[in-house]
Each structure stands twice: as C-alpha cells, then as structure tokens.
C-alpha positions as CSV (number, residue, x, y, z in Angstrom):
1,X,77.8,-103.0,113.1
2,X,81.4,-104.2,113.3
3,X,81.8,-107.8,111.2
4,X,84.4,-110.2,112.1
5,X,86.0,-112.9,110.3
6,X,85.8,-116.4,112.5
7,X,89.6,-115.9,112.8
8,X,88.8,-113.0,114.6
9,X,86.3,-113.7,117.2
10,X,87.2,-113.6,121.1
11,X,88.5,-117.1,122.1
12,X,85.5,-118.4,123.9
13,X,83.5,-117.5,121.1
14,X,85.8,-118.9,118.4
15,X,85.8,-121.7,120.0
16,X,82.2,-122.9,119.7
17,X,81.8,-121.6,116.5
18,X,85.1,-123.8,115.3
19,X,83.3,-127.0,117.1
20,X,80.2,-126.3,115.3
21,X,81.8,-125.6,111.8
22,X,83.9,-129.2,112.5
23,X,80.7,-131.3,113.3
24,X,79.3,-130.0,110.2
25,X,82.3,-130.1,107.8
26,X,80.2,-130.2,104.6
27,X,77.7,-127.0,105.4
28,X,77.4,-123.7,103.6
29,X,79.2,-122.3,106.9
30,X,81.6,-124.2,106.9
31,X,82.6,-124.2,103.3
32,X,82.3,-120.4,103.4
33,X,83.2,-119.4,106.7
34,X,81.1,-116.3,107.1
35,X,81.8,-113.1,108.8
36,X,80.0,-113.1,112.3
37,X,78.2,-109.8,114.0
38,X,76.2,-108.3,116.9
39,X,73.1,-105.6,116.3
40,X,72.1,-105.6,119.8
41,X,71.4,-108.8,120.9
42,X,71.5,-110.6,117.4
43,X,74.3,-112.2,116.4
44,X,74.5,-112.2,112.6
45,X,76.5,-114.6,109.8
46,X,76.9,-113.5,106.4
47,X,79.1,-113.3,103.4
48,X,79.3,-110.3,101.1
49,X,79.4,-106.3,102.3
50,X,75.4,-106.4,103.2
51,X,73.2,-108.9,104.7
52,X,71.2,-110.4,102.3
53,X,68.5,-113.2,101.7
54,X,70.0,-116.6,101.2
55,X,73.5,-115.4,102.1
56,X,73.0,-114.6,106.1
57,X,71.2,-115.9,109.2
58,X,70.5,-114.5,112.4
59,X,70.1,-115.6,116.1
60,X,70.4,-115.5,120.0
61,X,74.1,-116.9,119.9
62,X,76.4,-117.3,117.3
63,X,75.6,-121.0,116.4
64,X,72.0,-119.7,116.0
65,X,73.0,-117.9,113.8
66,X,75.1,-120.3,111.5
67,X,72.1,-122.6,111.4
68,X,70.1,-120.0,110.4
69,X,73.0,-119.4,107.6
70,X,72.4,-122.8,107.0
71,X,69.1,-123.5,106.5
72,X,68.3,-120.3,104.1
73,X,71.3,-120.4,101.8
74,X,70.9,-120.2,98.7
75,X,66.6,-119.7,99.1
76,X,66.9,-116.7,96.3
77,X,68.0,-119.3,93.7
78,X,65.7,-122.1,94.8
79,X,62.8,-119.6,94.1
80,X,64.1,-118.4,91.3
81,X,64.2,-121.5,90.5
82,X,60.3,-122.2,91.0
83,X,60.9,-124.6,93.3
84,X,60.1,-123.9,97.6
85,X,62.7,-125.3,100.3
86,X,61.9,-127.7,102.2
C-alpha cells in the first residue's frame, strides 16, 4: 500500500477531502490530518506506520473513510477505560 499525506493527494481528490476537513474544523481528522490509502477498493485514513484500532478508518471514498477515522478514534482508550462509545 502506498500512503499519502493530504498534501499529496491528486487535486480532485485533495479537494474534497480539504472541504470535508474545513466543515469539520474541530475533528480528530482534521486536527491530525491523517495519511490517506487505497487496498483495492478501500480507501484508508490513519496516523502512525500501521493501521490500527482507534487510530484509522476505512471506506468506499476517501471521506468514508475520514468519518470512519472519526467515529472510532480513540475506541482503545475508551475501553480501556471501561466505558463503551456511543
């Protein structure tokens, strides 16, 4: 898998992944700004060197696959925590 940095993305693509990181200025994704791949026909977000729970999201497009970033970060400490997402 080849990972690029939003920065990086073809223009079209950048685009709507800019849009969506500006209409949600206070989200994980935007905040962090996570590295965006393709494994077939799943886009993936994620920060770190490996995909990991609570720190990546997947989906059909690439703004599936921030809101997917979105709604599981951070699950591993929530558990941790002894507490389930809502």
């Amino acid at each position: 898998m080849t990972s690029l940095a939003i920065e990086e993305l073809p223009p079209v693509i950048k685009e709507d992944v800019e849009e969506f990181l500006e209409n949600h200025p206070h989200s994980p994704t935007a905040r962090l700004r996570p590295r965006m791949g393709m494994v077939g026909d799943v886009w993936l977000a994620f920060i770190g060197s490996e995909l990991r729970t609570g720190a990546s999201g997947l989906g059909s497009t690439p703004r599936d696959a921030l809101e997917d970033f979105n709604r599981h970060f951070m699950e591993p400490l929530i558990f941790r925590n002894g507490s389930e997402p809502t």
